[in-house]
N, C-alpha and C positions, 0 to 999 in steps of 0.2 A: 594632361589627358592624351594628348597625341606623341609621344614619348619616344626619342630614339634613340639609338643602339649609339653612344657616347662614348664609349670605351675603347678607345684606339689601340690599347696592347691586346684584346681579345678578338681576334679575327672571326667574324659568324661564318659558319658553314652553312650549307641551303638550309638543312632539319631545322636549325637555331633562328635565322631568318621567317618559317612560315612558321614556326611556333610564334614570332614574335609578331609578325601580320597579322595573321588570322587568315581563316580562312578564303572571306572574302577578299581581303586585301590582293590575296595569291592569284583568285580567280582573276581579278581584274586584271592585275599584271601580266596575267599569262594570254589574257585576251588582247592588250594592247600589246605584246613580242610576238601574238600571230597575225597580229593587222599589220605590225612593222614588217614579218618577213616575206611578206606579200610583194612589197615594195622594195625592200632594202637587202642589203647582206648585212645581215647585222653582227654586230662584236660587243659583246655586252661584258664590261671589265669590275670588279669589284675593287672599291674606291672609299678614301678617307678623305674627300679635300678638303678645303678651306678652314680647316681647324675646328674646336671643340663646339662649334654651334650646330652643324651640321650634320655629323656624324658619316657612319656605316652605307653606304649606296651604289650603285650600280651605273656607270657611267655607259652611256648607250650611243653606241659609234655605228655610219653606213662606213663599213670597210674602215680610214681613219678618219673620216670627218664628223668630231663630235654633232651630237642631236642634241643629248638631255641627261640629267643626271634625274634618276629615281633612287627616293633616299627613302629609308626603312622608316616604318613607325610604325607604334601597337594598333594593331586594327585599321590602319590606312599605308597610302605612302602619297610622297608629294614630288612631285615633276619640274626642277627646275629649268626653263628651259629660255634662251635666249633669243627673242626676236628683233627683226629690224621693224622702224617705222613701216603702217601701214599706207600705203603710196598708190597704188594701182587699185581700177576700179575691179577687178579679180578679187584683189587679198580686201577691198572694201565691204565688197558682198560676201568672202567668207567671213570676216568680223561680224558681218550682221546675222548669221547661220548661228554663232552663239548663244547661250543659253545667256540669260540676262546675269547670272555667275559669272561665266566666265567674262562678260563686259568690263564686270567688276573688277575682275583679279587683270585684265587688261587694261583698266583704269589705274590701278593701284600698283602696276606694275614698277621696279625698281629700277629707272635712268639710266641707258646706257647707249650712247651714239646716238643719231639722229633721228629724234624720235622713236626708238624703241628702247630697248629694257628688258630685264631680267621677269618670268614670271616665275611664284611659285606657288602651284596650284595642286590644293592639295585632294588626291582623289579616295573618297569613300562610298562610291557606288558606278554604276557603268554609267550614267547619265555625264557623269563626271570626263569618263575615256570622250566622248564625242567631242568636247568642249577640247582636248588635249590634241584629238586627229587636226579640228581643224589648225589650231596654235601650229602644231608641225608642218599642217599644208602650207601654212603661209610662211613660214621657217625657210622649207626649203624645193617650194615652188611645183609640188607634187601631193597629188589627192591622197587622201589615207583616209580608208573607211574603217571606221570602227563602231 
């Protein structure tokens, strides 16, 4: 159902990309890189990592220190993105700002350092970007409205 661009010797160009989105998928993305440049200088690099499970994505850098990778998928995309445990009564009450989702995909999150973990949360409507703003405020210590 949610199917992504797997093909490593065919490079997507943007056209090939929002045909593969959709339409909303495009909107959303394009609203969460005008919340990000609000805040950031952003460098948004297109990217094949971690091998054939992952695919086609967009690795999203302040200037060079990676944020998050958004990876393509038909009619969505999903935001990989790395956080530390949450520690401070700040990033405690952003976690409780969370939509009971995104608790979820913070619960379910994939282990990595000390008490935090990989998420990836995959967004198919703008309810979805809020859940993502705050992930990054706690990320990397600055408000992101979206």
């Amino acid at each position: 159902m949610y199917e992504r661009m797997l093909d490593k010797n065919i490079i997507p160009i943007p056209k090939k990309i929002k045909e593969f989105m959709g339409e909303k998928a495009v909107e959303n993305s394009e609203i969460l890189k005008k919340a990000l440049k609000k805040v950031f200088e952003i460098n948004i690099e297109l990217k094949y990592p971690f091998g054939n499970n992952y695919g086609w994505g967009y690795k999203i850098c302040n200037k060079n220190k990676h944020l998050f990778y958004l990876f393509f998928e038909k009619g969505c995309f999903t935001i990989m993105i790395q956080i530390n445990g949450i520690k401070t009564e700040k990033e405690i009450e952003k976690y409780n700002r969370l939509s009971d989702e995104g608790k979820i995909y913070w619960n379910n999150r994939y282990p990595c350092g000390e008490n935090g973990g990989w998420i990836h949360y995959r967004v198919l409507n703008k309810k979805h970007l809020k859940d993502i703003g705050i992930f990054l405020s706690i990320r990397i210590k600055k408000e992101i409205e979206i």
